[in-house]
Each structure stands twice: as structure tokens, then as C-alpha cells.
N, C-alpha and C positions, 0 to 999 in steps of 0.2 A: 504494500500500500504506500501511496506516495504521498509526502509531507502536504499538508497543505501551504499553498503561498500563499506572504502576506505582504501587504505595503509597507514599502520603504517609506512610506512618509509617515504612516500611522498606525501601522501591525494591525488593520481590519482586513479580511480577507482579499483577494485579486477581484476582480471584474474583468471578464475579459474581454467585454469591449473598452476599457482604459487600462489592460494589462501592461508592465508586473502596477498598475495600483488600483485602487477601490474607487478609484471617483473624479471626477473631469478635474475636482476641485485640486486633490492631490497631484495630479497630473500637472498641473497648471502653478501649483508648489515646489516643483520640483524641476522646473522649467525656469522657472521666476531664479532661482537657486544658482541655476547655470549662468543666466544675465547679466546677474547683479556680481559675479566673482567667487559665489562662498563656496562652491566648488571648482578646486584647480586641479589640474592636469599634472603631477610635477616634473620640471625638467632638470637636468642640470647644467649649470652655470659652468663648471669646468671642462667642457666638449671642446675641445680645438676647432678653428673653422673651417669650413670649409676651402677644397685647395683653390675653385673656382669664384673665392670671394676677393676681389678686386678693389678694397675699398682701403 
């Protein structure tokens, strides 16, 4: 039997028409999330450049 999923925004169950979240509203939380910066990618800062950067 397989776990149930749940929202990342709220741990209520999936909906799967606004799957993996429960509701347009979460969906729309978690988007807003991404916009605004409070979710970062991370990279790092010590990567030599590129040999084709010209600058």
C-alpha cells in the first residue's frame, strides 16, 4: 500500500487536479514562494569561469 501524499504547503492531502498540493490556494503559495526569492537554487560562488568568457 502506498503512503499517502501530502502538501508541501500544508500536510492536507494531494488533489490531483493541483497535484503534489491540496488546493489552487497552496498552489498559488508556493509559487508566490518562488517570486518573491524564499526559495533559492544554491550555486557556488567558487566555479572558475568559463574559458569562453571574454570579459
Amino acid at each position: 500500500m502506498a503512503a499517502e501524499k501530502k502538501c508541501p504547503i500544508c500536510g492536507k492531502p494531494v488533489v490531483e487536479k493541483y497535484k503534489p498540493f491540496c488546493s489552487k490556494r497552496c498552489a498559488d503559495v508556493d509559487l508566490n514562494r518562488w517570486l518573491t526569492g524564499s526559495y533559492v537554487i544554491p550555486a557556488r560562488d567558487d566555479e572558475p569561469p568559463a574559458e569562453n568568457d571574454d570579459e
